[in-house]
C-alpha positions in Angstrom: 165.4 186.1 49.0 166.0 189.1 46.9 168.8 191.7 47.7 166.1 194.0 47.2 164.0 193.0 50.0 167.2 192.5 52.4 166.7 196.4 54.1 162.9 195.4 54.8 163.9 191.6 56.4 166.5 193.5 58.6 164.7 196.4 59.3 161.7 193.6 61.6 164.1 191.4 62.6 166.1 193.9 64.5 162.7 195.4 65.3 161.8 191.9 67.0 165.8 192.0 68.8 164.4 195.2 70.7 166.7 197.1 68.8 166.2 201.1 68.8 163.8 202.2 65.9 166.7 204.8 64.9 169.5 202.7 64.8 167.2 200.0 63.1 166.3 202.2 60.3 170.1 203.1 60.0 171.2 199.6 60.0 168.8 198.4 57.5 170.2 200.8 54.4 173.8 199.8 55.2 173.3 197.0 52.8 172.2 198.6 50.0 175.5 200.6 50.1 177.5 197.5 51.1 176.1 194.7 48.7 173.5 196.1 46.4 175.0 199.1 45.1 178.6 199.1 46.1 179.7 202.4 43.8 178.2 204.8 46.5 180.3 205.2 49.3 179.0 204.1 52.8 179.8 207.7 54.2 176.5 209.0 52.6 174.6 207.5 55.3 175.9 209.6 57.7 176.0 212.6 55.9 172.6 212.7 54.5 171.9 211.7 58.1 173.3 215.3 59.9 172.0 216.7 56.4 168.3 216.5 56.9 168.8 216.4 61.1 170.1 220.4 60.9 167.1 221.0 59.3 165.0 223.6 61.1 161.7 222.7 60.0 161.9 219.6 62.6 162.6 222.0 65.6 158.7 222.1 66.0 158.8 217.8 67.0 160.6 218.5 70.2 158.8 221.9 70.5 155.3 220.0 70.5 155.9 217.2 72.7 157.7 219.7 75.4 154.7 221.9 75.4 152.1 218.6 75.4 154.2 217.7 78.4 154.1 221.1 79.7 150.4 221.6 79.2 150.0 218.0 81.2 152.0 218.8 84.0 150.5 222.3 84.4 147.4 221.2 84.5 145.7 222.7 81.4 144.7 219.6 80.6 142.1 219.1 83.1 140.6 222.4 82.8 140.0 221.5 79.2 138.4 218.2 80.4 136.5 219.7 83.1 135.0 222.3 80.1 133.7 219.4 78.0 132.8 217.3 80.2 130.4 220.4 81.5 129.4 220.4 77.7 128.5 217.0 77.0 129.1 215.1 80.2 125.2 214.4 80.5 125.5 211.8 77.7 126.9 208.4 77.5 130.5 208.0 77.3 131.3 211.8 77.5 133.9 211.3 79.4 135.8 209.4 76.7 135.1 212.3 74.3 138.4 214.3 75.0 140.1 214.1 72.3 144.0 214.6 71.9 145.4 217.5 69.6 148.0 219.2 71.9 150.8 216.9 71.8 151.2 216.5 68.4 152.3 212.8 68.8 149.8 209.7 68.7 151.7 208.2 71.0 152.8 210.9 73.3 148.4 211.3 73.2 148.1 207.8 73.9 150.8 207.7 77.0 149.3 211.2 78.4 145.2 209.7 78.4 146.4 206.5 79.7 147.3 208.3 82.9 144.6 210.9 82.7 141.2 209.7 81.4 141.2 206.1 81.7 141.7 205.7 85.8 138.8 208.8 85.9 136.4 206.2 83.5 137.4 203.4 85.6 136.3 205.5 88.3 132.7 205.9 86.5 132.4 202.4 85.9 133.6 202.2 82.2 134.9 199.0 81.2 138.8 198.8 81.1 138.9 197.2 77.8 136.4 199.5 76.5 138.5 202.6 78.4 142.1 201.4 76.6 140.3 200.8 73.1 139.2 204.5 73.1 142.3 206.1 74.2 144.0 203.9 71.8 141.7 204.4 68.7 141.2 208.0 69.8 145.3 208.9 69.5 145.3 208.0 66.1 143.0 211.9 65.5 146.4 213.6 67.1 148.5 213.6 64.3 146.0 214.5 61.8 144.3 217.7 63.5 147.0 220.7 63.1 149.6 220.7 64.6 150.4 217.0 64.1 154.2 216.4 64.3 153.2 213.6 61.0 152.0 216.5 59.2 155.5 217.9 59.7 157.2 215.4 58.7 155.9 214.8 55.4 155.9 218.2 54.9 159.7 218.2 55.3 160.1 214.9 53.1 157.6 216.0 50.6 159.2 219.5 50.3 155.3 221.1 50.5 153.9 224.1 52.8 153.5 223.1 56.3 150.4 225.7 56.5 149.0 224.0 53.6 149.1 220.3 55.3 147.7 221.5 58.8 144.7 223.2 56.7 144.3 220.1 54.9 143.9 217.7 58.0 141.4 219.9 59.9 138.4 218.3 57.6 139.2 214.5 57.6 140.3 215.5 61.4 136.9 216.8 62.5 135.0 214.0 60.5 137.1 211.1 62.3 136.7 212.9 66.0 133.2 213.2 65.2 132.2 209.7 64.3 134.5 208.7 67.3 132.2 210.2 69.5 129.4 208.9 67.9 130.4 205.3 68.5 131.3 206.1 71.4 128.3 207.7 72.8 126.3 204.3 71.1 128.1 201.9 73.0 128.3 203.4 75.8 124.6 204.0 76.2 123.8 200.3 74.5 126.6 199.1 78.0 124.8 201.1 80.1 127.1 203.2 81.4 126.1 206.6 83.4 126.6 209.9 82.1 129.1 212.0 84.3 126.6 214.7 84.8 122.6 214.8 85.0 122.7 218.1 82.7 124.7 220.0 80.7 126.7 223.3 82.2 124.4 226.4 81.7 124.5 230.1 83.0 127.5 230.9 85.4 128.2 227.4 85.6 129.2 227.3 81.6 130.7 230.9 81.7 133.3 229.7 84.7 134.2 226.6 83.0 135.2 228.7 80.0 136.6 231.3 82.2 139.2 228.9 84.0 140.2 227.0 80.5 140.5 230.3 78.6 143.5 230.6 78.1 144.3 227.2 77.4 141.4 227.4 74.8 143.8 230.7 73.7 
């Protein structure tokens, strides 16, 4: 085994010990200092460490999950629902077509649909494999559509505009959300499942749907 490699063999195996991702990812550049390139003094780590934490730019990762959970909690999440599934809850595997963009996180998406979609597509006689696939698959459009805590990051790391990267995932983010549906909508009709709805919302119907998820649409 290479010394070069080392980081990368530590970095899994203490992933497979349960260790912490952070401390895992700290751990696994110690030997570069310690072995591979001795000259550089093992204090680096922890200064380049509180170095790029102080950073301001990653005030917006806690800031996004804190308002996802907000948004959960206080129930904005289910007016949003309850508009598109007045939209397009007459088709096949509407229900499944909510997809996540207010957390930020892929898997803070992932936790929050678990809890909120699939028991309400159980309910409707979706399939619970079928149910977790989609909320699984589905999580990975979150950090892509603005304002993706990914798109952050690498924005930080690559030193580029942060305005720039969210206007650059809306495209590949729409495209993926709407071929999701699509599949979605062909399985579920090929499975059988039942629509949610007989019809979409019209008239006052539509305009009080929009009404009460206003200013979550805002």
């Amino acid at each position: 085994m290479s010394m070069g490699a080392l980081p990368v063999y530590l970095m899994f195996a203490l992933f497979l010990l349960g260790v912490p991702v952070a401390i895992a990812l700290i751990a696994c550049v110690l030997p570069y200092f310690l072995f591979i390139n001795p000259t550089m003094p093992p204090q680096m780590v922890l200064q380049r460490l509180v170095a790029q934490v102080e950073s301001s730019s990653l005030w917006a990762v806690p800031f996004f999950i804190t308002a996802g959970a907000v948004l959960n909690y206080a129930g904005v999440t289910k007016r949003l629902m309850n508009l598109c599934e007045g939209i397009v809850g007459h088709l096949p595997g509407a229900l499944s077509a909510l997809m996540g963009g207010i957390s930020g996180s892929a898997a803070s998406d992932a936790a929050t649909e678990c809890k909120i979609l699939v028991p309400e597509m159980l309910e409707r006689g979706y399939d619970k494999d079928f149910s977790a696939a989609v909320t699984a698959a589905s999580s990975m459009i979150t950090p892509i559509i603005p304002p993706g805590i990914g798109l952050i990051l690498f924005a930080f790391v690559a030193n580029v505009s942060v305005g720039r990267m969210f206007l650059a995932g809306w495209i590949p983010g729409i495209i993926m959300t709407v071929g999701m549906m699509m599949l979605v909508h062909m399985i579920a009709k090929r499975r059988g499942y039942v629509p949610t709805r007989t019809r979409p919302a019209k008239g006052k119907e539509l305009l009080l749907l929009v009404k009460d998820a206003g200013w979550a649409l805002v």
